[in-house]
C-alpha positions in Angstrom: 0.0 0.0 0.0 1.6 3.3 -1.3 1.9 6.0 1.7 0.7 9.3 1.0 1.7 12.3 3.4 -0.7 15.2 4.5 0.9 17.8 6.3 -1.5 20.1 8.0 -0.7 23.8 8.0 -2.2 25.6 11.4 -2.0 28.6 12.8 1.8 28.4 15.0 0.2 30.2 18.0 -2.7 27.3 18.4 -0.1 24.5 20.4 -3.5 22.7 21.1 -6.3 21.7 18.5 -9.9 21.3 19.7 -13.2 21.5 18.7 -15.2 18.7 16.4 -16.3 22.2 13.8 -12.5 22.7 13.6 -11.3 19.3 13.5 -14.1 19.2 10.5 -13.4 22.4 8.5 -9.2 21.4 8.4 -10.3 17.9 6.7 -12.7 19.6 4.2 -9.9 22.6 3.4 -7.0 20.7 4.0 -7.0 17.0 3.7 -10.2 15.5 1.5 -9.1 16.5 -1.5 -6.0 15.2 -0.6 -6.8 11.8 0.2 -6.0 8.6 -1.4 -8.6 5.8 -1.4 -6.9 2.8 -1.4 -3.6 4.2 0.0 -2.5 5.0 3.5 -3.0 8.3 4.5 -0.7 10.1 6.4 -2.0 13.1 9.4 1.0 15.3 9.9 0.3 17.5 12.5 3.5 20.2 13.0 5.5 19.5 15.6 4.6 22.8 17.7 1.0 21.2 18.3 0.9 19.8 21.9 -2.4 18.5 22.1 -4.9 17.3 19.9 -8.6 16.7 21.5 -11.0 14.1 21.0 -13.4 16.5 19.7 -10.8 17.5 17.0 -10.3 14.3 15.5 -14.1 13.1 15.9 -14.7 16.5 13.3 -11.7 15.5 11.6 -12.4 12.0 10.9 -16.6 12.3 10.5 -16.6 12.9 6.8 -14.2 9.6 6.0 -16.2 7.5 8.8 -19.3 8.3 7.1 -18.3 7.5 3.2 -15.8 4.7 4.1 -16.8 3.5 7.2 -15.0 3.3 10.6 -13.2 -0.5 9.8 -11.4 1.1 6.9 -10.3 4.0 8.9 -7.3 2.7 10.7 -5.8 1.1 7.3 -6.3 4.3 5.1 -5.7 7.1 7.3 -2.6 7.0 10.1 -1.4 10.0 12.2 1.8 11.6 12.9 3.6 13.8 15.2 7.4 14.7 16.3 5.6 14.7 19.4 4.8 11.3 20.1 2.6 11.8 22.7 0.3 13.8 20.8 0.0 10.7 18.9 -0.2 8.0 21.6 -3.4 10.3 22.9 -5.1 10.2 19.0 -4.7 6.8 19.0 -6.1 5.9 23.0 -9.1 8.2 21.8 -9.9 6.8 18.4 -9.7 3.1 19.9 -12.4 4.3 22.7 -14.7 6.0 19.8 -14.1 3.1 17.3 
């Protein structure tokens, strides 16, 4: 499976990302069109983000969930951070709403 990278370009001030209207307006703008099918797609949040809530990702992810359903999420979309805790907490969250 080819790997394709989405890096996500935020405002530098915002160190955490929150809000499900957020999370979903940065997928439409910044990653849908973006977005490879059958590939995997890569999440690259910049490394000066230290937090990313629930409610980010739950907007961010609603759109895909919806068209492709929630068991093809974890094999066609991944996340990334230099921060690998930012990461770690994505991951605990999307395994408690999946």
């Amino acid at each position: 499976m080819e790997q394709v990278k989405i890096e996500l370009k935020l405002d530098r001030t915002l160190t955490t990302l929150a809000g499900n209207p957020y999370g979903h307006k940065i997928y439409q703008e910044q990653a849908r069109d973006k977005m490879m099918a059958e590939n995997e797609n890569i999440i690259v949040f910049p490394s000066y983000v230290e937090f990313v809530a629930p409610s980010f990702i739950q907007g961010f992810i609603a759109e895909f969930v919806e068209l492709k359903g929630k068991d093809s999420l974890l094999l066609h979309m991944s996340f990334y951070s230099e921060n690998t805790e930012v990461v770690e907490k994505i991951y605990k969250h999307l395994m408690m709403a999946l």
